[in-house]
C-alpha positions, 0 to 999 in steps of 0.5 A, spaced: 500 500 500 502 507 498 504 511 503 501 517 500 494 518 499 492 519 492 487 514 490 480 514 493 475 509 492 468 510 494 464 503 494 456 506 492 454 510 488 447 514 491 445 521 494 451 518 499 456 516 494 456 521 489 455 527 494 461 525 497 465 524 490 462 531 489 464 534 494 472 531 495 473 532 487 470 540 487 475 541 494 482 538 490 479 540 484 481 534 480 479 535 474 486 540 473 489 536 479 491 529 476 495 528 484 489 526 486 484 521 482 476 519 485 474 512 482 466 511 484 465 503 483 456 503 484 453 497 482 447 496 477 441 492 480 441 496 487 433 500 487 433 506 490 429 509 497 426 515 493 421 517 498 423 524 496 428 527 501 429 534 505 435 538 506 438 543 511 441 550 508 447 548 508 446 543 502 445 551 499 453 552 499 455 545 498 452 544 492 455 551 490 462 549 491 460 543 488 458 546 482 451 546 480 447 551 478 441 552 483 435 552 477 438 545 475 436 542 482 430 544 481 429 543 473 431 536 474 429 533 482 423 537 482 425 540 487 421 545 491 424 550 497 424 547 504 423 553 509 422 549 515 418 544 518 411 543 522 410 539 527 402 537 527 400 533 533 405 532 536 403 536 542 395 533 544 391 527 541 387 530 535 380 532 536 374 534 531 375 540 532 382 543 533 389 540 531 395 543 534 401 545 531 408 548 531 413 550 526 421 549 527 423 554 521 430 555 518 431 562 520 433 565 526 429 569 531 430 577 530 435 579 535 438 571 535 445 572 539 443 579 543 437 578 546 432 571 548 424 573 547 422 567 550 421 571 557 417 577 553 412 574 548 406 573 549 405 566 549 410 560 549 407 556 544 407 563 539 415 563 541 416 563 533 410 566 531 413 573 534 420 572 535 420 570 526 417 572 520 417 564 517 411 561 519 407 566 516 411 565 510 410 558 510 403 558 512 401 562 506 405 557 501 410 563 498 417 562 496 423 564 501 425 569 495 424 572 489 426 573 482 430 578 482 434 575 488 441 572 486 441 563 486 442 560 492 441 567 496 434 569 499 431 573 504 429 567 508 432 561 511 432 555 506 432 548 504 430 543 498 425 538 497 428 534 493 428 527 489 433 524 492 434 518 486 434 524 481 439 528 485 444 522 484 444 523 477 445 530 476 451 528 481 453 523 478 454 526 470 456 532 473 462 528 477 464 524 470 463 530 466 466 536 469 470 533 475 474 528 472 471 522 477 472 516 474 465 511 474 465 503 474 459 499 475 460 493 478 458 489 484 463 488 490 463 481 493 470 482 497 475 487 500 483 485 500 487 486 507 493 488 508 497 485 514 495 491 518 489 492 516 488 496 512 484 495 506 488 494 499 483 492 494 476 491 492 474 485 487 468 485 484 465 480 480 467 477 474 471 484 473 478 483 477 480 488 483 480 496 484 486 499 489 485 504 492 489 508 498 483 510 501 476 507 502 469 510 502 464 506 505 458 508 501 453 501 501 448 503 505 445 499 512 449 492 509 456 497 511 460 492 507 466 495 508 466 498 515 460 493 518 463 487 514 470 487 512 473 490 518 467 488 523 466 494 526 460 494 531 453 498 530 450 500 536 443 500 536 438 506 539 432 504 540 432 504 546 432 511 546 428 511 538 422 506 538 421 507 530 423 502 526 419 501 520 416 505 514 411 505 510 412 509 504 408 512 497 408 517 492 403 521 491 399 525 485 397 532 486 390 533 483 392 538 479 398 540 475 398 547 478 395 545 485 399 549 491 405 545 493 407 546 501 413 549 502 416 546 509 416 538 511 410 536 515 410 532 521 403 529 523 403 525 530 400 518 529 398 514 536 404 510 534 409 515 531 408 520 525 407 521 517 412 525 513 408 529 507 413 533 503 412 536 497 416 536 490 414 540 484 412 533 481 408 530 486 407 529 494 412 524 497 409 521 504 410 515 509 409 513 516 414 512 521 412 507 526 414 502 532 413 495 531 413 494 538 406 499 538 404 498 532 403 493 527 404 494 519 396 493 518 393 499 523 400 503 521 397 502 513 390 504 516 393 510 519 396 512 512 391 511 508 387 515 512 391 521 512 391 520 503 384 520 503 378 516 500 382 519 493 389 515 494 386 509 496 389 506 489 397 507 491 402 502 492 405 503 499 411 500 500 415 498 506 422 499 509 424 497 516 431 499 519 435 500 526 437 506 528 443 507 531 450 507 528 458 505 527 461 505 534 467 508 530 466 511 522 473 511 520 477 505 522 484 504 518 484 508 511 475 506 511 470 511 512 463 510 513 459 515 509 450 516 509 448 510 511 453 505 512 455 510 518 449 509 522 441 512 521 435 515 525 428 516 524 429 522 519 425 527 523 429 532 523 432 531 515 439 529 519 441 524 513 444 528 508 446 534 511 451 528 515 454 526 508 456 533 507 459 534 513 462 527 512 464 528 504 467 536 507 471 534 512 475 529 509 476 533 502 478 538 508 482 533 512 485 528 506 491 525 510 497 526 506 500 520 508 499 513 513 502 516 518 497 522 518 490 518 517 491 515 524 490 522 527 485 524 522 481 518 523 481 519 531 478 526 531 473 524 524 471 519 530 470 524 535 466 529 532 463 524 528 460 521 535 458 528 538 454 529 533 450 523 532 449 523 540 446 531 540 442 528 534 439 523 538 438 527 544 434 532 538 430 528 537 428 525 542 426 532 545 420 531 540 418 526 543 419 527 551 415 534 551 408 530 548 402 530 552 398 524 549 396 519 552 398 512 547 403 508 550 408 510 545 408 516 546 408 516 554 413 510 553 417 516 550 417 520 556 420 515 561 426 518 563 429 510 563 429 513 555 433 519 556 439 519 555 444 523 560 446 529 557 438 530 555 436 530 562 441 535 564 440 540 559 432 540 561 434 542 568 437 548 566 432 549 560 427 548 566 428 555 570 431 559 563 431 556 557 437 555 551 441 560 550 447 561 545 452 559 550 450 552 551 452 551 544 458 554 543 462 548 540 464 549 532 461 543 532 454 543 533 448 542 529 442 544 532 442 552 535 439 554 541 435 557 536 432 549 534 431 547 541 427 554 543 422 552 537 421 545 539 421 547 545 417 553 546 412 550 540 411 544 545 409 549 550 415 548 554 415 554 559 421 556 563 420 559 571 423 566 567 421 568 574 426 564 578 432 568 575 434 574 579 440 576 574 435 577 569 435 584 566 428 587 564 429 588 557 421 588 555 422 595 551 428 592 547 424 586 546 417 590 545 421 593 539 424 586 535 417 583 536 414 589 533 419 589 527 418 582 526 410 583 525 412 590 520 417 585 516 412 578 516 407 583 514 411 586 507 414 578 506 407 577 505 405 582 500 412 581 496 413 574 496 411 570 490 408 564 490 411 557 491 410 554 486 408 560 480 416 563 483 419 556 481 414 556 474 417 563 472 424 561 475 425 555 471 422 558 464 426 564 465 432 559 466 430 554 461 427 558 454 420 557 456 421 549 455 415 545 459 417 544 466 
C-alpha cells in the first residue's frame, strides 16, 4: 500500500456516494489536479429509497462549491424550497375540532445572539410566531425569495425538497463530466487486507480488483466495508428511538398547478408520525412507526387515512431499519459515509446534511500520508460521535415534551429513555431556557435557536421568574417583536408564490421549455 494518499475509492454510488465524490473532487479540484484521482465503483441492480428527501441550508453552499447551478436542482429533482418544518400533533391527541401545531423554521429569531424573547412574548407556544417572520411565510405557501434575488441567496432561511434518486444523477454526470471522477459499475463481493489492516483492494465480480489508498464506505445499512470487512460494531438506539419501520408512497397532486407546501410536515400518529413533503412533481409521504406499538396493518390504516378516500389506489411500500450507528466511522484508511455510518428516524432531515459534513471534512482533512490518517481518523471519530449523540438527544426532545396519552408516546417520556446529557440540559432549560452559550462548540448542529422552537412550540415554559440576574429588557424586546410583525407583514405582500416563483424561475432559466 502507498504511503501517500492519492487514490480514493468510494464503494456506492447514491445521494451518499456521489455527494461525497462531489464534494472531495470540487475541494482538490481534480479535474486540473491529476495528484489526486476519485474512482466511484456503484453497482447496477441496487433500487433506490426515493421517498423524496429534505435538506438543511447548508446543502445551499455545498452544492455551490460543488458546482451546480441552483435552477438545475430544481429543473431536474423537482425540487421545491424547504423553509422549515411543522410539527402537527405532536403536542395533544387530535380532536374534531382543533389540531395543534408548531413550526421549527430555518431562520433565526430577530435579535438571535443579543437578546432571548422567550421571557417577553406573549405566549410560549407563539415563541416563533413573534420572535420570526417564517411561519407566516410558510403558512401562506410563498417562496423564501424572489426573482430578482441572486441563486442560492434569499431573504429567508432555506432548504430543498428534493428527489433524492434524481439528485444522484445530476451528481453523478456532473462528477464524470466536469470533475474528472472516474465511474465503474460493478458489484463488490470482497475487500483485500493488508497485514495491518488496512484495506488494499476491492474485487468485484467477474471484473478483477480496484486499489485504492483510501476507502469510502458508501453501501448503505449492509456497511460492507466498515460493518463487514473490518467488523466494526453498530450500536443500536432504540432504546432511546422506538421507530423502526416505514411505510412509504408517492403521491399525485390533483392538479398540475395545485399549491405545493413549502416546509416538511410532521403529523403525530398514536404510534409515531407521517412525513408529507412536497416536490414540484408530486407529494412524497410515509409513516414512521414502532413495531413494538404498532403493527404494519393499523400503521397502513393510519396512512391511508391521512391520503384520503382519493389515494386509496397507491402502492405503499415498506422499509424497516435500526437506528443507531458505527461505534467508530473511520477505522484504518475506511470511512463510513450516509448510511453505512449509522441512521435515525429522519425527523429532523439529519441524513444528508451528515454526508456533507462527512464528504467536507475529509476533502478538508485528506491525510497526506499513513502516518497522518491515524490522527485524522481519531478526531473524524470524535466529532463524528458528538454529533450523532446531540442528534439523538434532538430528537428525542420531540418526543419527551408530548402530552398524549398512547403508550408510545408516554413510553417516550420515561426518563429510563433519556439519555444523560438530555436530562441535564432540561434542568437548566427548566428555570431559563437555551441560550447561545450552551452551544458554543464549532461543532454543533442544532442552535439554541432549534431547541427554543421545539421547545417553546411544545409549550415548554421556563420559571423566567426564578432568575434574579435577569435584566428587564421588555422595551428592547417590545421593539424586535414589533419589527418582526412590520417585516412578516411586507414578506407577505412581496413574496411570490411557491410554486408560480419556481414556474417563472425555471422558464426564465430554461427558454420557456415545459417544466
Amino acid at each position: 500500500m502507498s504511503s501517500c494518499i492519492n487514490k480514493i475509492v468510494i464503494v456506492g454510488g447514491g445521494t451518499a456516494g456521489w455527494l461525497t465524490a462531489g464534494i472531495i473532487a470540487s475541494h482538490h479540484k481534480t479535474n486540473i489536479n491529476k495528484k489526486i484521482k476519485i474512482v466511484l465503483i456503484e453497482s447496477d441492480d441496487i433500487a433506490t429509497v426515493g421517498v423524496g428527501e429534505g435538506t438543511w441550508p447548508t446543502m445551499k453552499n455545498t452544492l455551490n462549491k460543488i458546482g451546480i447551478k441552483e435552477s438545475d436542482i430544481f429543473y431536474h429533482c423537482h425540487a421545491a424550497f424547504k423553509q422549515g418544518g411543522k410539527f402537527v400533533n405532536w403536542k395533544k391527541s387530535p380532536t374534531n375540532s382543533n389540531n395543534d401545531f408548531y413550526y421549527h423554521p430555518f431562520t433565526v429569531p430577530l435579535g438571535y445572539g443579543q437578546l432571548d424573547l422567550a421571557p417577553y412574548v406573549s405566549c410560549i407556544e407563539n415563541f416563533a410566531v413573534e420572535s420570526n417572520y417564517q411561519q407566516a411565510i410558510c403558512e401562506a405557501g410563498l417562496a423564501p425569495k424572489t426573482l430578482s434575488e441572486l441563486a442560492y441567496q434569499g431573504q429567508c432561511n432555506y432548504a430543498y425538497h428534493i428527489d433524492a434518486g434524481a439528485l444522484g444523477e445530476l451528481l453523478k454526470n456532473h462528477c464524470k463530466a466536469n470533475l474528472s471522477v472516474e465511474h465503474i459499475i460493478g458489484n463488490v463481493d470482497q475487500a483485500q487486507l493488508t497485514a495491518d489492516g488496512f484495506i488494499h483492494s476491492v474485487c468485484l465480480t467477474g471484473q478483477g480488483k480496484v486499489t485504492g489508498d483510501l476507502f469510502i464506505d458508501c453501501t448503505g445499512s449492509t456497511s460492507f466495508l466498515l460493518g463487514k470487512t473490518l467488523a466494526v460494531p453498530f450500536i443500536k438506539v432504540d432504546n432511546i428511538l422506538f421507530n423502526d419501520s416505514a411505510l412509504a408512497v408517492h403521491v399525485p397532486y390533483d392538479e398540475n398547478e395545485a399549491p405545493m407546501a413549502c416546509h416538511t410536515i410532521a403529523t403525530g400518529q398514536n404510534a409515531g408520525w407521517i412525513w408529507d413533503i412536497g416536490l414540484s412533481n408530486r407529494r412524497g409521504v410515509g409513516h414512521v412507526y414502532a413495531s413494538n406499538f404498532l403493527n404494519d396493518d393499523d400503521a397502513e390504516n393510519n396512512l391511508r387515512s391521512y391520503l384520503g378516500d382519493s389515494k386509496e389506489n397507491l402502492s405503499i411500500r415498506k422499509i424497516h431499519f435500526e437506528s443507531g450507528y458505527r461505534e467508530c466511522f473511520w477505522k484504518n484508511n475506511c470511512v463510513a459515509v450516509g448510511m453505512s455510518a449509522g441512521f435515525v428516524e429522519p425527523l429532523e432531515a439529519t441524513a444528508i446534511m451528515l454526508i456533507e459534513l462527512s464528504g467536507r471534512y475529509i476533502a478538508e482533512n485528506l491525510p497526506a500520508d499513513n502516518k497522518t490518517m491515524a490522527i485524522t481518523s481519531k478526531r473524524f471519530n470524535q466529532q463524528m460521535n458528538y454529533r450523532w449523540q446531540r442528534i439523538i438527544d434532538f430528537l428525542k426532545l420531540h418526543y419527551f415534551l408530548s402530552e398524549r396519552n398512547e403508550p408510545y408516546w408516554k413510553a417516550h417520556r420515561e426518563s429510563y429513555s433519556l439519555s444523560e446529557s438530555l436530562l441535564e440540559d432540561l434542568a437548566i432549560w427548566k428555570y431559563r431556557g437555551p441560550v447561545s452559550s450552551d452551544f458554543e462548540s464549532t461543532i454543533e448542529l442544532f442552535p439554541a435557536a432549534s431547541y427554543q422552537y421545539v421547545l417553546y412550540g411544545m409549550g415548554f415554559k421556563p420559571n423566567f421568574d426564578s432568575q434574579p440576574y435577569l435584566y428587564d429588557e421588555r422595551s428592547k424586546a417590545d421593539k424586535i417583536i414589533q419589527r418582526n410583525h412590520q417585516l412578516t407583514e411586507q414578506m407577505l405582500q412581496h413574496l411570490p408564490p411557491h410554486r408560480d416563483f419556481i414556474k417563472r424561475w425555471l422558464a426564465d432559466s430554461y427558454d420557456n421549455k415545459k417544466v
